[in-house]
LUMDOPA-168570 format. One record per residue (C-alpha): residue in three letters; x, y, z. Coordinates in pm, whole numbers, padded with zeros to 5 digits, always signed. Layout:
alaXYZ;...
REM end
This chain:
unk+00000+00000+00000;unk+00126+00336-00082;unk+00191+00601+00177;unk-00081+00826-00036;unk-00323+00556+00024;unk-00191+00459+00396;unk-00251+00830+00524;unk-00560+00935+00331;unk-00690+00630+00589;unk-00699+00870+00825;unk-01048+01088+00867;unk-01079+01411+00723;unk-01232+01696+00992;unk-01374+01936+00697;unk-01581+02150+01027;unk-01183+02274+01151;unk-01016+02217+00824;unk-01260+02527+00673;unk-01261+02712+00991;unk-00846+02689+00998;unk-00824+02812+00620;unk-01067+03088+00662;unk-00883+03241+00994;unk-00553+03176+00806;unk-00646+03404+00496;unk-00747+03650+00724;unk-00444+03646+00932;unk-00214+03670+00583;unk-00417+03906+00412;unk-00390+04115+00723;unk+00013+04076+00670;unk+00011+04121+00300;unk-00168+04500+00361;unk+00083+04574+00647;unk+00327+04527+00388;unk+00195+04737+00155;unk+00203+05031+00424;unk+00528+04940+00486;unk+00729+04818+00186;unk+00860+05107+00141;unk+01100+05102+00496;unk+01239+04731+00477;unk+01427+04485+00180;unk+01206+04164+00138;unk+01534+04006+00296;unk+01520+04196+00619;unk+01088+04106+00633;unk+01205+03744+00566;unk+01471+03674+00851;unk+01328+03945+01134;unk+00997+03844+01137;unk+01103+03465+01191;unk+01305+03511+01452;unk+01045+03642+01667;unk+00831+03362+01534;unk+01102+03078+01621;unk+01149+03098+01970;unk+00750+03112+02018;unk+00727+02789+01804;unk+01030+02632+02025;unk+00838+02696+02320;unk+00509+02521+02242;unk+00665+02247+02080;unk+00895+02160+02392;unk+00598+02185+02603;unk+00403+01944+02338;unk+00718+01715+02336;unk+00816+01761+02696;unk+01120+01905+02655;unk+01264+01656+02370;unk+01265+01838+02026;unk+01308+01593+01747;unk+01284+01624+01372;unk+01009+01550+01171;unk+01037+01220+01025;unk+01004+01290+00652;unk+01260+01583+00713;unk+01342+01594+00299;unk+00994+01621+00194;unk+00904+01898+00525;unk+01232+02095+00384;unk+01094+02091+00046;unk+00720+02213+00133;unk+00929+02538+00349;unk+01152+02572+00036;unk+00843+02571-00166;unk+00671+02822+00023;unk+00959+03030+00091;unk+00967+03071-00313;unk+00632+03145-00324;unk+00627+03417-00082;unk+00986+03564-00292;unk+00802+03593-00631;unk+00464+03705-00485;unk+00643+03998-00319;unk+00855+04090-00561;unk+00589+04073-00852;unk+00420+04349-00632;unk+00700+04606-00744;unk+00637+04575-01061;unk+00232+04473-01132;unk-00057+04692-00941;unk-00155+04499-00660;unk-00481+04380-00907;unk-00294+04244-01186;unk-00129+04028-00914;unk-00355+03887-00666;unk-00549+03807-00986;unk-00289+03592-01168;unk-00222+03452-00806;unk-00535+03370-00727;unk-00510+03141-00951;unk-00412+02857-00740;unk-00698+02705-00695;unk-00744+02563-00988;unk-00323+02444-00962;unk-00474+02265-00651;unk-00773+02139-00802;unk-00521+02016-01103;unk-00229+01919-00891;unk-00487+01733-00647;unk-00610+01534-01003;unk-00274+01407-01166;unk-00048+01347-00827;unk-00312+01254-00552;unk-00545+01069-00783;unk-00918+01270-00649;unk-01187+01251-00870;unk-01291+01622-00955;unk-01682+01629-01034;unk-01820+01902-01279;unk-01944+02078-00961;unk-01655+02087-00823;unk-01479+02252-01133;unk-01755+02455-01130;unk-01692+02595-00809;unk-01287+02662-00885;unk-01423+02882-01193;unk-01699+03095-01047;unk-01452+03187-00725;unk-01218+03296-01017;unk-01478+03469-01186;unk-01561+03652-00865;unk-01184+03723-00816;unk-01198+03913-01185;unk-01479+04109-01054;unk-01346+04245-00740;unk-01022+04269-00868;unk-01092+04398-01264;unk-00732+04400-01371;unk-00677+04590-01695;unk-00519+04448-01980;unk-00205+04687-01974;unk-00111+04586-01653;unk-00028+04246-01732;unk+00359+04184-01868;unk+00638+03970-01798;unk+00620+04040-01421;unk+00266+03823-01460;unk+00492+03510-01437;unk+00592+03570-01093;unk+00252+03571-00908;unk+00156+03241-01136;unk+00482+03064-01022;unk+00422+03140-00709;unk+00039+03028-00692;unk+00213+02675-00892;unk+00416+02647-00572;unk+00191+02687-00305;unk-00024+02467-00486;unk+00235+02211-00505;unk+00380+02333-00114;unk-00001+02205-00019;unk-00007+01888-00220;unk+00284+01777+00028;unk+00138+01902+00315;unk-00174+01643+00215;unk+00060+01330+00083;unk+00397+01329+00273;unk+00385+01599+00583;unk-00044+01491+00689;unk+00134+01329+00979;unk+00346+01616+01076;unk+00277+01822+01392;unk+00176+02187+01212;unk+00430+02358+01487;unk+00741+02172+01320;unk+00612+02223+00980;unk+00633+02637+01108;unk+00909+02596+01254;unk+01119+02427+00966;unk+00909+02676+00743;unk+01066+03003+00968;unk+01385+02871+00979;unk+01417+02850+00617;unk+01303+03177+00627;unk+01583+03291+00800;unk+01840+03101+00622;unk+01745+03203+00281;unk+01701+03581+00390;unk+02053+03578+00580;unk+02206+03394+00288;unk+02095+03661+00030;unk+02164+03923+00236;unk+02513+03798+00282;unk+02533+03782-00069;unk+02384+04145-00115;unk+02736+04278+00087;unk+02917+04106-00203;unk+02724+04293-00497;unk+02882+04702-00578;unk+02722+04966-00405;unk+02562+05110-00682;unk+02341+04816-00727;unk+02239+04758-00356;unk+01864+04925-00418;unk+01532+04829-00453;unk+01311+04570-00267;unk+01557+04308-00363;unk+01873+04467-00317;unk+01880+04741-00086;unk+02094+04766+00223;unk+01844+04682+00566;unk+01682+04987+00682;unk+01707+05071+01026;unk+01465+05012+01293;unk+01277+05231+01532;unk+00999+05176+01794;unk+00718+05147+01469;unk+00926+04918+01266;unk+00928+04673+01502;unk+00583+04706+01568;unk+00546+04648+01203;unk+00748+04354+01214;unk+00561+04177+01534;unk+00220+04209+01360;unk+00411+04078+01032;unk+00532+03792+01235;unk+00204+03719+01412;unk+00073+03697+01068;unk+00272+03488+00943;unk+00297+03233+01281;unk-00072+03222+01224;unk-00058+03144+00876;unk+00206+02907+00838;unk+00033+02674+01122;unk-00297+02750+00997;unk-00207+02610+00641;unk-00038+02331+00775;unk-00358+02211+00943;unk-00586+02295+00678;unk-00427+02119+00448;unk-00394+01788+00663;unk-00774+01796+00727;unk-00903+01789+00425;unk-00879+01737+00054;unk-00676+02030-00088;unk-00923+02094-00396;unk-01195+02188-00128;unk-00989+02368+00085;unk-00802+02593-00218;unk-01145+02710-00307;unk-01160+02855+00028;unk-00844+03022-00033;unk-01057+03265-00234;unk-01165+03414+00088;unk-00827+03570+00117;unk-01002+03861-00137;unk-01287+03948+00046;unk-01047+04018+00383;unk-00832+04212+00112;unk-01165+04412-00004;unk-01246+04478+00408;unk-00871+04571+00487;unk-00828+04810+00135;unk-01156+04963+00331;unk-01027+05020+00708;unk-00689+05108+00534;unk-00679+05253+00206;unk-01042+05400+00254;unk-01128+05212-00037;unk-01538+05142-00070;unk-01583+04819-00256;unk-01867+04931-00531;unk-02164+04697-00652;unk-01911+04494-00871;unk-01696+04438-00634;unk-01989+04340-00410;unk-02121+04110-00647;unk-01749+03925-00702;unk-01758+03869-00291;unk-02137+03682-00287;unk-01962+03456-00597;unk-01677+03367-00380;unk-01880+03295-00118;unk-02141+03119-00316;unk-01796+02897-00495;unk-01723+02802-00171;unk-02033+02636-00057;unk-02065+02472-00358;unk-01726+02360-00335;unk-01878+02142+00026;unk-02141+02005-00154;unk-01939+01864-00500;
REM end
């Protein structure tokens, strides 16, 4: 028996696998408009490695209590370092598609992923997708289109970042489901933070190396320096992201990622309520009517 097979014996819990995903969006698209107030102060490097080390030692702590004091490594230690690799990709070409795409153009080719989990879900986990469940991938898109309404001019080369990105979190979640499902969601943070930090300090290292002349930008500039509101910044940024990376983790072990990437698309309507309390920005009846699709996707999504 396969270990697909083996650990898809064990019961989905779809009531705390939906209620995870939809706190986790919230908590991340939360993080995503902090960054957008603040990407102007910090290199995505400097995000990267400061945020997860205020995260670590919070994720050491619960998991010695969990373990009693006797931290070991997750068994399946290649394929857990692969999902944080994965992920820590995504979150690189997301964030640095931002610089160059409005924040429309995008979340829209991002938001993509759904239907890379619905596919990925289909050709490496072997799930039957019925016509209502495709059907429910497609209408959350449409509603995406509507809230979002990217023009045609804003989409370029830079429109292969956010669509490699949703690829890998698809494919970050597909492990999550087949290899990591037995995987305590505070080690799969952990690992995830840690290769955070070693990525960041490793480009950063490698930033000291380049001329001075080309140490700008969100890639490439020096680390700014940080005051009493920058580390605020960063502690909300790294609550965000403590919730999110458990929150996927469990999510994704609870149920079948197809149904639980369609309530990804929940992560726009949070964007549409933060753009409001933000950016005073009032969603108009399009927009409205893009939110009630998402939400209408998703419950069809349950019943497929």
């Amino acid at each position: 028996m396969s270990q697909v097979s083996r650990e898809d014996q064990r019961g989905d819990n779809m009531p705390l696998a939906v209620s995870v995903i939809i706190l986790t969006v919230l908590a991340l698209s939360l993080g995503d408009a902090l960054i957008k107030m603040t990407s102007g102060n910090f290199v995505i490097w400097q995000i990267f490695v400061i945020r997860s080390l205020i995260v670590i030692p919070i994720l050491i702590v619960v998991l010695a209590a969990k373990m009693r004091g006797k931290l070991r490594l997750p068994e399946a230690m290649g394929w857990v370092t692969l999902r944080s690799l994965m992920l820590v990709g995504m979150w690189v070409c997301y964030y640095l598609s931002l610089t160059e795409l409005t924040l429309s153009a995008a979340a829209a080719a991002y938001y993509t992923l759904p239907i890379f989990i619905t596919l990925f879900s289909s050709v490496f986990i072997g799930h039957r997708i019925s016509r209502q469940g495709w059907a429910a991938v497609f209408i959350g898109f449409l509603g995406v289109l509507l809230i979002l309404r990217p023009e045609a001019g804003d989409f370029n080369a830079y429109t292969i970042l956010p669509l490699v990105s949703a690829m890998l979190y698809a494919g970050a979640m597909i492990l999550t489901r087949t290899r990591c499902r037995q995987q305590d969601p505070t080690m799969l943070s952990l690992v995830l933070n840690i290769c955070f930090v070693v990525v960041g300090g490793l480009a950063a290292a490698t930033i000291l190396l380049l001329p001075e002349t080309a140490r700008q930008g969100f890639l490439l500039a020096p680390w700014a320096g940080m005051g009493p509101s920058e580390w605020l910044s960063m502690s909300l940024l790294a609550m965000s992201i403590l919730v999110g990376s458990v929150g996927a983790a469990i999510a994704y072990q609870n149920a079948p990622p197809a149904t639980i990437g369609a309530f990804d698309f929940a992560y726009v309507g949070f964007a549409v309520l933060w753009g409001l309390v933000f950016f005073v920005e009032v969603p108009d009846l399009v927009s409205t009517l893009g939110t009630l699709l998402i939400v209408g996707a998703g419950i069809l999504s349950l019943r497929q």
